[in-house]
N, C-alpha and C positions, 0 to 999 in steps of 0.2 A: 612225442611230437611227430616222429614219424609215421605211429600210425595214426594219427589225426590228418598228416598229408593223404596216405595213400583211400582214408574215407574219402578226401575231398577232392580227391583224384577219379577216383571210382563213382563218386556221387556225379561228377563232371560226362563220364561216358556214358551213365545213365541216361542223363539227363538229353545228351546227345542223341542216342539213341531213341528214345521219344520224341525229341523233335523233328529228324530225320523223316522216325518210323509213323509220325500225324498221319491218318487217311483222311480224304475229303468227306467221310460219312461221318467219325468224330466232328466235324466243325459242324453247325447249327444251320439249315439254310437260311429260315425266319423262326419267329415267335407270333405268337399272339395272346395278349391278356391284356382280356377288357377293362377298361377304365372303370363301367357302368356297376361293374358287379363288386358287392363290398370285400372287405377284406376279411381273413382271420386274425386272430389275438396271439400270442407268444405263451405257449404254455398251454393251448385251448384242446381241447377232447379233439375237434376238429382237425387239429393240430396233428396231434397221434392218430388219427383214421389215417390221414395225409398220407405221413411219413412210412406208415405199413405197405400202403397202396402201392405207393414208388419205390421202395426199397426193398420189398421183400415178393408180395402177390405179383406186379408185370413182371418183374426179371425171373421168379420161378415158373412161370410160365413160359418165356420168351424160348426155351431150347423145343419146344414142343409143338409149335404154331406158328402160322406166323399172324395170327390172330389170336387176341382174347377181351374178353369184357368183363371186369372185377371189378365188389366192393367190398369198402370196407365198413364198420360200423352201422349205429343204429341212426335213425332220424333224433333229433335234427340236427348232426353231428355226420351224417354219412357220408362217406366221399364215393362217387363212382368213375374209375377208369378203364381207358382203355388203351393196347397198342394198335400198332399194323405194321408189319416189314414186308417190305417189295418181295413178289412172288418168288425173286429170284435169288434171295439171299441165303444164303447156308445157315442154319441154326446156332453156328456158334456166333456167326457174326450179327442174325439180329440179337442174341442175347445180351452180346456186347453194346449192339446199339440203344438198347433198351438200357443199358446199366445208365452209359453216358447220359443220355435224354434226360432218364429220371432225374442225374446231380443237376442238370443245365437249367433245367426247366425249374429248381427252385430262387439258380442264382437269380435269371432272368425276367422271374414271376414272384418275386418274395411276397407271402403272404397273400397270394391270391387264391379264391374260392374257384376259380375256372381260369383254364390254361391251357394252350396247348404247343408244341415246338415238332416242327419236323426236321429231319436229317435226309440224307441221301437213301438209305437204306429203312428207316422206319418214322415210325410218328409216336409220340406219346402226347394222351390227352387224359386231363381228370377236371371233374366237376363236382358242385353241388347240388348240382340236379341229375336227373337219369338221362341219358343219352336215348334218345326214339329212334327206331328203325327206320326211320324215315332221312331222305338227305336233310342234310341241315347247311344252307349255305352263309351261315353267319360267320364263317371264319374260311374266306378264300383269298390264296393270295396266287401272284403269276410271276415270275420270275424270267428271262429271254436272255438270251447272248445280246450281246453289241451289232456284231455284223450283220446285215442283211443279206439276203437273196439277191441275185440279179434279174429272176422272173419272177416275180412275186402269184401275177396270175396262175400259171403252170405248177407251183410250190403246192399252191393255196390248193389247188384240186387233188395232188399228190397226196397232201394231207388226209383231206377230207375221206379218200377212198381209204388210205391206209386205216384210222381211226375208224371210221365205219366198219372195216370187215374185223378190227380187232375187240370191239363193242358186240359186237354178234358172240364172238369165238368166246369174252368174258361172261357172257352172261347165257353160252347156251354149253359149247364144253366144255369150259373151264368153272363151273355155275357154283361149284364149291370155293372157290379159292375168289372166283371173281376177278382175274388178275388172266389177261392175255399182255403177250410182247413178239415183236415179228419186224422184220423189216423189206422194203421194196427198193428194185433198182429203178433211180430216177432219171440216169442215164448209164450211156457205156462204165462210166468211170466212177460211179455215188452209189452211194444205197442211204435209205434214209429208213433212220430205225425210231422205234414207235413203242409205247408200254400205257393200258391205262389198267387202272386198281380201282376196287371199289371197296366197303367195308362188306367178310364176305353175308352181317346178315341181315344186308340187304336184301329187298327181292331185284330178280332180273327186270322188273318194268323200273324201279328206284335207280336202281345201277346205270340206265340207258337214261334213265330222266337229267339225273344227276351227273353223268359224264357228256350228252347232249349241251348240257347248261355251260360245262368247264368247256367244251368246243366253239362255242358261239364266243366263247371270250376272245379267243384266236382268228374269228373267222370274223372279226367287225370290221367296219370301212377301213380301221385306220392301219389293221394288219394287211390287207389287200394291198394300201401302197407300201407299207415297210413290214417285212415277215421277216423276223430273224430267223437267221440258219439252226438257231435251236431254240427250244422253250419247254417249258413248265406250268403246270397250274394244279399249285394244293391248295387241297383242301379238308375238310374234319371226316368226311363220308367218301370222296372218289378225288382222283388226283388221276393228269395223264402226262405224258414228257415224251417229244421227241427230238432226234438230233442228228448228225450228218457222220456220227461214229457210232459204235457201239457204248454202251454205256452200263451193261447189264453183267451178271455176274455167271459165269461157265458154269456149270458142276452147283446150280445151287434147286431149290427145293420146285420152283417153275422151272420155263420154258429155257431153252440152251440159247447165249447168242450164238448168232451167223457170226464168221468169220472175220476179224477186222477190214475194213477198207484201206485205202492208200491215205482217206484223211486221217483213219484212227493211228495211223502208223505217225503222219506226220505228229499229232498230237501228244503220242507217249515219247518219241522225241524231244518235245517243246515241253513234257513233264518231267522230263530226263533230265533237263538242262537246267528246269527251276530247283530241281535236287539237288544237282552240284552244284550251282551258287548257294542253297541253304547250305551246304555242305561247307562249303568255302569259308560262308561267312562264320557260322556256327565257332569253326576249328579258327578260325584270325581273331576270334575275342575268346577263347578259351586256352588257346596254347599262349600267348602272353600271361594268363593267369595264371597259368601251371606252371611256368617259369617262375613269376613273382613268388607261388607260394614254395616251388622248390628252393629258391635262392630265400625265401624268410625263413623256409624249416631250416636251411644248414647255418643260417646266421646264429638260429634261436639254441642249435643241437651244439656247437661250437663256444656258446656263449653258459650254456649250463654247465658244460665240461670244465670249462674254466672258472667257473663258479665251487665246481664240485670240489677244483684240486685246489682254489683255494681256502674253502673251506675245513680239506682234510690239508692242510699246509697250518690251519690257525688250530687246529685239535690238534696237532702232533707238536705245536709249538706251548698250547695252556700243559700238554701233558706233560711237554717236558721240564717246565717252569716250577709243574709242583712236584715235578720229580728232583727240581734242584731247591725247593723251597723246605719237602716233605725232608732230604739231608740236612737244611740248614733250621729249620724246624718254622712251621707257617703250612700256610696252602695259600692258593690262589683262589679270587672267587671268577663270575664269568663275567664280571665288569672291570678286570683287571688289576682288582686292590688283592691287596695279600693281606691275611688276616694275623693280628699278631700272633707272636711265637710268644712258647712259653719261655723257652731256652735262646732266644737270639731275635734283635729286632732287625729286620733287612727286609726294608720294603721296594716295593715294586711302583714304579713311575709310571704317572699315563705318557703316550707320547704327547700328546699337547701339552701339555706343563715344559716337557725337553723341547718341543720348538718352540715355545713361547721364551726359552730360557735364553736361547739359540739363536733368536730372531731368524726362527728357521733355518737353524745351520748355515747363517752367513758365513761369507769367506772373509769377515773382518773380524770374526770371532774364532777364527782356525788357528789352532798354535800348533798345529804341526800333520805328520802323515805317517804312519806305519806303517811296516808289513801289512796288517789286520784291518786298517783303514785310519780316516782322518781322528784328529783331536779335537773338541771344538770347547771353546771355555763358554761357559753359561749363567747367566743370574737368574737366583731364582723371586718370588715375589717378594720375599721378606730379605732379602738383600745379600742372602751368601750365596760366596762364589762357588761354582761347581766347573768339574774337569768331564766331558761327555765323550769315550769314546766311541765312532762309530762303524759297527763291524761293516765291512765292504762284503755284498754279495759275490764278489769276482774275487776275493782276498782266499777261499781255499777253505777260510775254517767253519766248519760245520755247525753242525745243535751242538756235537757233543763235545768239540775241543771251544764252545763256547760254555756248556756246562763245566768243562773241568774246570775254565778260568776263573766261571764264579764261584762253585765250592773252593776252589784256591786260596784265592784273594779276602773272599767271607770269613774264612779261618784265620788268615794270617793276621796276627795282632804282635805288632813291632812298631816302635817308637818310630824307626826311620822307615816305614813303610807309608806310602799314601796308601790311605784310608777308601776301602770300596763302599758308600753310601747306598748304593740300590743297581737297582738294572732295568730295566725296559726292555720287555719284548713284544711289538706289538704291530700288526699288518705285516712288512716286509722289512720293518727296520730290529735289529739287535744293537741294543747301547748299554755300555757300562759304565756310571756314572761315581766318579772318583772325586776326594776332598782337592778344592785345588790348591795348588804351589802355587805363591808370587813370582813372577819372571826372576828368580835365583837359581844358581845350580845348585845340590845336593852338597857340595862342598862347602858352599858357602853357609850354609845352616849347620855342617859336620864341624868344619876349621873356622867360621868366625872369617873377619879379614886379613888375619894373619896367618900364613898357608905354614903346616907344622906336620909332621910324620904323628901319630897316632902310634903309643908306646903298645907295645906286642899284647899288654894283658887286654887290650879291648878290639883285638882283630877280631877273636872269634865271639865276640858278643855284635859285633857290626860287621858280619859277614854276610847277612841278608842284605843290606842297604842296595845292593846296583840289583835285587829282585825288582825294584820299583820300577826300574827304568825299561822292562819287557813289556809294559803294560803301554807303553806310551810311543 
């Protein structure tokens, strides 16, 4: 049990650990899978093209590029895909992005023939048909902060230069990767940073055509009065984002960001802060559980221990039974009958028979108390009386000065002896079940009602008789 806690303890900081350690380029920004286009089958060749595509070709490519375009299979069964990770990303991390994509994009798209899901850092896209060098704007979406601008005019021209000279830089020195990023100061105290990407095998007139198109989406009437302080617009072929921080990745396979500003400062603060309430919250529903499961493991560890010794308490008790049964000749079986003897019948009582006899060791059937414990008289179903006495666990006497009693008593055969009928040993209780006396004393069944000395030649033949009375 204890190491079942310490899994579930350690499964727990795992798990923590992952949630904490979530980037925003793991989560999804959007999807897209078209209605229009049919589906595949469960089990279908197509099926297997698929699952190659996404699971084995873009992620063994993904440390290498941050472009590639794979297929898999033959017509009409063939799947074609492709990635793209931001100019700027390290090869480990768009590999990782490409892993993620891959699982997401079948939760999100189950059974579709064409799909595609982007992330902060890459895109994966697969289809049924082949992908044409040419843009393709059937799969654009725009995504914008909340906040607006205070001069939307002034922003709006900001923009338009920034994206301009980074359109040029993507498509004349960057003409391989197709991926420029830069930013400008839009006052004393701003800079306003800017990235667009194209797929890179486009040509540079596509790239311009196609990023041109994603520009005009930003630059319509209705941005002119409200321009958000940041935005987005992907798409399957060119995609561009700007924002009022930095957003780009240092040390990665493009261009370096510039330096944080004063906003990006405030911002990793305000992402500082949402870490330690995840943090908060995470560890206030998980440390209650680790308490609950600490306090069930010691109940459970406690509760087998005490199972275990009384288990080895009921084995030390059947051993000794046939160790006292194996002298009087018998054994015990492990339903507590004793099996006849060839040499001697002394059988062994269940205890429910003795409290049935007993009426549960009422105190109205008690005749008396011993050193050893109480006396209690019992009936049994066929109608004779029995004497039960019952060994006290605080009374001192053990297994074995209860085994000497019964080889004792089993042996001794004397006319003035009460008669040892059986014993019972069974859970916690030790009982020695004797023939019973009518409320008489021994005298009275020795001398009759007339009290008389007993002539010397039968002292030592009734020299046993007060043995009885030790028992009782």
């Amino acid at each position: 049990m204890a190491s079942i806690l310490i899994f579930l303890l350690a499964w727990m900081l795992v798990l923590l650990n992952i949630l904490v350690g979530v980037k925003s380029a793991e989560r999804p920004l959007t999807d897209h899978c078209p209605s229009t286009i049919s589906n595949y089958t469960q089990g279908s060749n197509f099926q297997s093209n698929h699952n190659r595509l996404l699971y084995r070709s873009l992620y063994n490519n993904g440390g290498n590029s941050i472009y590639a375009k794979v297929t898999e299979g033959a017509e009409p069964d063939k799947v074609h895909g492709v990635f793209l990770c931001r100019g700027d990303v390290a090869p480990k991390d768009c590999q990782k992005c490409i892993d993620v994509a891959s699982v997401q994009i079948l939760r999100l798209c189950p059974f579709k023939k064409q799909a595609i899901i982007w992330y902060d850092q890459c895109l994966v896209r697969y289809s049924n048909v082949s992908f044409a060098s040419t843009p393709d704007p059937s799969a654009s979406l725009g995504l914008s902060e909340v906040q607006n601008v205070s001069r939307p005019d002034q922003f709006m021209e900001n923009l338009r230069t920034m994206f301009d000279n980074l359109t040029t830089q993507a498509t004349t020195v960057n003409h391989k990767l197709k991926y420029a990023a830069n930013s400008d100061e839009i006052s004393p105290f701003q800079q306003l940073y800017g990235m667009v990407q194209c797929l890179p095998d486009l040509s540079a007139e596509d790239c311009r055509t196609c990023l041109k198109t994603d520009l005009s989406r930003i630059s319509n009437p209705f941005f002119n009065v409200y321009v958000p302080i940041g935005g987005r617009i992907l798409g399957s072929s060119c995609n561009l984002r700007y924002e009022l921080y930095s957003f780009l990745s240092p040390g990665g396979r493009g261009q370096e960001a510039p330096p944080p500003s004063t906003n990006q400062v405030k911002e990793d603060k305000g992402k500082n802060t949402s870490k330690t309430k995840l943090i908060s919250i995470i560890v206030g529903v998980i440390a209650p559980l680790a308490v609950v499961l600490a306090g069930t493991s010691f109940y459970l560890v406690k509760r087998r221990k005490l199972m275990e010794r009384e288990a080895d308490e009921s084995r030390q008790e059947i051993q000794f039974l046939n160790t006292v049964l194996e002298t009087l000749g018998g054994d015990v079986s492990n339903d507590g009958f004793r099996s006849e003897s060839r040499s001697q019948e002394f059988p062994v009582v269940k205890l429910n028979i003795i409290r049935a006899a007993t009426e549960n060791f009422s105190e109205e059937n008690k005749l008396g108390e011993g050193g050893f414990g109480p006396v209690y008289k019992g009936t049994l179903a066929n109608g004779i009386a029995i004497a039960i006495k019952r060994l006290s666990r605080t009374s001192g006497q053990g297994l074995k000065e209860f085994k000497n009693e019964v080889v004792l008593i089993a042996r001794l055969q004397h006319r003035n002896l009460v008669r040892l009928l059986g014993c019972c040993l069974e859970g916690n209780e030790a009982l020695l079940i004797y023939q019973f006396m009518p409320n008489k004393s021994l005298d009275f069944f020795l001398f009759g009602s007339t009290f008389y000395y007993l002539a010397y030649i039968y002292h030592e033949a009734e020299i046993g008789s007060p043995t009885s009375y030790i028992f009782f």
